[in-house]
C-alpha positions in Angstrom: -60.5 2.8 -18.5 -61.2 5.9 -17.0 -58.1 8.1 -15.7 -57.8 7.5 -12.0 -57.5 3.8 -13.0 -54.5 4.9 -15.7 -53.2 6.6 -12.6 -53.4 3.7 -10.3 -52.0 1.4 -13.3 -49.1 3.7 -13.7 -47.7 4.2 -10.4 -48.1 0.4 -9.5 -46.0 -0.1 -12.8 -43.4 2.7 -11.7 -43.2 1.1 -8.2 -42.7 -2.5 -9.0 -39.7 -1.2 -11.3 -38.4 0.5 -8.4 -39.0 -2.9 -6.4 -37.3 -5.1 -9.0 -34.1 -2.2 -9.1 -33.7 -2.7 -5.2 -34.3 -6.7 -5.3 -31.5 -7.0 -8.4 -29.2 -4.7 -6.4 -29.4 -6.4 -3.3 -29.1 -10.3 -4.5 -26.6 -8.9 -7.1 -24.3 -8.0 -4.2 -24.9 -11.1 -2.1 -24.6 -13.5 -5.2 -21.0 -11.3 -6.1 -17.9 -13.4 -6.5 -15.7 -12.8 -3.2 -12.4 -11.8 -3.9 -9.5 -14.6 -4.3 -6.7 -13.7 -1.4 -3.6 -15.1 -3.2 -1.5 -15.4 0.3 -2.0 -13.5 3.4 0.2 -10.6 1.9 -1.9 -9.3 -0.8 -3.3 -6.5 1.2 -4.2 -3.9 -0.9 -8.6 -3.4 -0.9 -8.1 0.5 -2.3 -7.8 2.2 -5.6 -4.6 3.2 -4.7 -1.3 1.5 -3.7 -0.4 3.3 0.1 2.7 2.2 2.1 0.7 1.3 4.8 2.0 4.8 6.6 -1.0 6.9 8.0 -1.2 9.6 10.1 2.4 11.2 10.5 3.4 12.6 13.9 5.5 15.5 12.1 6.1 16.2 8.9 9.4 18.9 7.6 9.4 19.7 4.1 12.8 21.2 2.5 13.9 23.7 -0.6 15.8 22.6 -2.8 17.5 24.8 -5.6 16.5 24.3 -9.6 19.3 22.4 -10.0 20.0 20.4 -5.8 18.8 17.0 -5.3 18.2 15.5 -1.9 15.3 15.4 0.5 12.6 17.4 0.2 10.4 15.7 2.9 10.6 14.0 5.8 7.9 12.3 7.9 8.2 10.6 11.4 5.5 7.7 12.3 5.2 7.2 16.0 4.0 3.8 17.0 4.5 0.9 18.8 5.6 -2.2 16.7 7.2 -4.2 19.5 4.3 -4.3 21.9 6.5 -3.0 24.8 4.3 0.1 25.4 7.5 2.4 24.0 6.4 4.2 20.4 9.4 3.3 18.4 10.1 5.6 15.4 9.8 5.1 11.5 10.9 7.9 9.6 10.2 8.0 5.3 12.1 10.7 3.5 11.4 11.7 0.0 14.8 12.3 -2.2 14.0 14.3 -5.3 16.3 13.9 -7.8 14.3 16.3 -10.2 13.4 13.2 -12.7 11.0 10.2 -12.5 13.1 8.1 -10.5 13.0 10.5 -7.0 12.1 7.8 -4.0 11.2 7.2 -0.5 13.9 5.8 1.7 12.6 4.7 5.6 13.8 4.7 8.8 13.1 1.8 11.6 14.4 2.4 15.2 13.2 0.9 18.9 12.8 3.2 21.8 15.0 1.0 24.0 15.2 3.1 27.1 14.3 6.5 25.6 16.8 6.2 23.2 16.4 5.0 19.8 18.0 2.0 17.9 18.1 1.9 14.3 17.1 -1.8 13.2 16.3 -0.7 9.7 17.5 -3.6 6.8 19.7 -2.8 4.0 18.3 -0.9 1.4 14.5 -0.4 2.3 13.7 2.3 -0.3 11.6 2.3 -3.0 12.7 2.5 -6.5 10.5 4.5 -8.6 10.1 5.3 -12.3 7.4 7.0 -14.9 6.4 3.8 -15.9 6.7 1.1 -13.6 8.0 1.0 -9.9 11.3 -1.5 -10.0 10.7 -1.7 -5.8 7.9 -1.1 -3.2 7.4 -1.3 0.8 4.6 -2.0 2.4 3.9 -1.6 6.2 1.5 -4.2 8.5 0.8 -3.1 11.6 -1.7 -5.9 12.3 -1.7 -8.8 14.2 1.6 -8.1 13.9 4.6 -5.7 12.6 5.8 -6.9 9.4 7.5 -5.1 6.3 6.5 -6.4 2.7 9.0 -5.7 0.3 8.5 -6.7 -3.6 11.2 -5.9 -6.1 12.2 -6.8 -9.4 15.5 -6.6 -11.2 15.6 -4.2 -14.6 15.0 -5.6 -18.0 17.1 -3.9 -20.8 14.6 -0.9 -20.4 13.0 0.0 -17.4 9.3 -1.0 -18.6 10.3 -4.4 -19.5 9.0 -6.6 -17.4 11.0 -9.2 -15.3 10.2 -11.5 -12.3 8.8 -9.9 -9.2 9.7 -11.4 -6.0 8.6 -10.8 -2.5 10.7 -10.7 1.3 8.9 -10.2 4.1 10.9 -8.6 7.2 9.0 -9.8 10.2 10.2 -8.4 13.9 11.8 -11.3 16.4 13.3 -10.5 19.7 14.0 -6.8 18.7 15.4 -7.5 15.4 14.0 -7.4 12.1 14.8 -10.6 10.1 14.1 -11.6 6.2 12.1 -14.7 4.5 13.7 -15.4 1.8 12.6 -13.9 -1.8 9.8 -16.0 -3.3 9.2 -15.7 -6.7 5.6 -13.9 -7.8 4.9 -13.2 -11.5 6.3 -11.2 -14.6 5.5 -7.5 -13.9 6.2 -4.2 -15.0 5.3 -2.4 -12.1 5.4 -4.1 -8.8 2.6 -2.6 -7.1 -0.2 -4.2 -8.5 1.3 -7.4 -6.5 0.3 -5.7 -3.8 -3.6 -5.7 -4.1 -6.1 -8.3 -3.5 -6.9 -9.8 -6.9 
């Protein structure tokens, strides 16, 4: 075999590899299992658990002393959620309370009239730890405005895992009104209830 015929040998051998990379690639990612949707509110497709909030209209940050807890941001989220062509408010303030368990505490109101109208539900915070979240909230914007809520209740430490459950606050006639909590699964933190598994 003389060497331009080792030549031609070799790159024909070098691009058929290159062939058979790009043919696996491509019918490995057609042949790839699609993900199982549990329910219509596991929404999370990132690497990373967001509230759903994106894009604030303002954003005011704070000082606090060494030893002062309270808010040390706040961000206001101008959209409409009611379809009336008014952008309505939703405010999330961080609290820092200097340890693992700091939050975020949010804010719903309606323009009604160029005034606003607080409709926010009892308690829509998250609760926060080192470890494990105890509470999360989740915004929906699309089709339509809806607040996903998972919680759990704290086992005899915080990391011990207890039954998560979900309420889903969905807007009707102005006001925001709760499903009732439906049982998910034993977590530690509730977040990963969140995501698409």
């Amino acid at each position: 075999m003389n060497k331009t015929n080792k030549i031609i040998l070799f790159i024909s051998i070098v691009v058929l590899c290159v062939l058979g990379v790009i043919f696996y690639n491509i019918y490995s990612r057609k042949n790839a299992p699609a993900p199982v949707i549990i329910d219509e509110y596991s929404v999370e497709t990132e690497d990373s658990f967001s509230d759903g909030l994106k894009n604030p209209n303002s954003v005011s940050t704070y000082t606090l002393a060494d030893d002062e807890i309270g808010i040390t941001e706040k961000s206001i989220y101008l959209v409409d959620i009611n379809n009336d062509k008014k952008m309505d408010r939703i405010t999330k303030s961080f609290f820092d309370n200097a340890n693992a368990h700091s939050y975020y505490e949010y804010k719903i109101e309606l323009n009604k009239n160029g005034k606003y109208v607080d409709i926010t539900p009892n308690n829509l915070r998250t609760v926060n730890g080192a470890d494990c979240d105890l509470q999360q909230v989740k915004f929906v914007f699309k089709p339509t405005f809806k607040i996903i809520l998972i919680h759990r209740d704290m086992g005899e430490t915080w990391v011990d895992a207890t039954m998560a459950k979900r309420r889903v606050y969905s807007l009707n006639n102005d006001k925001l009104t709760a499903s009732a909590d439906k049982d998910l699964r034993v977590v530690c933190d509730v977040k990963e209830l969140f995501f698409i598994q």
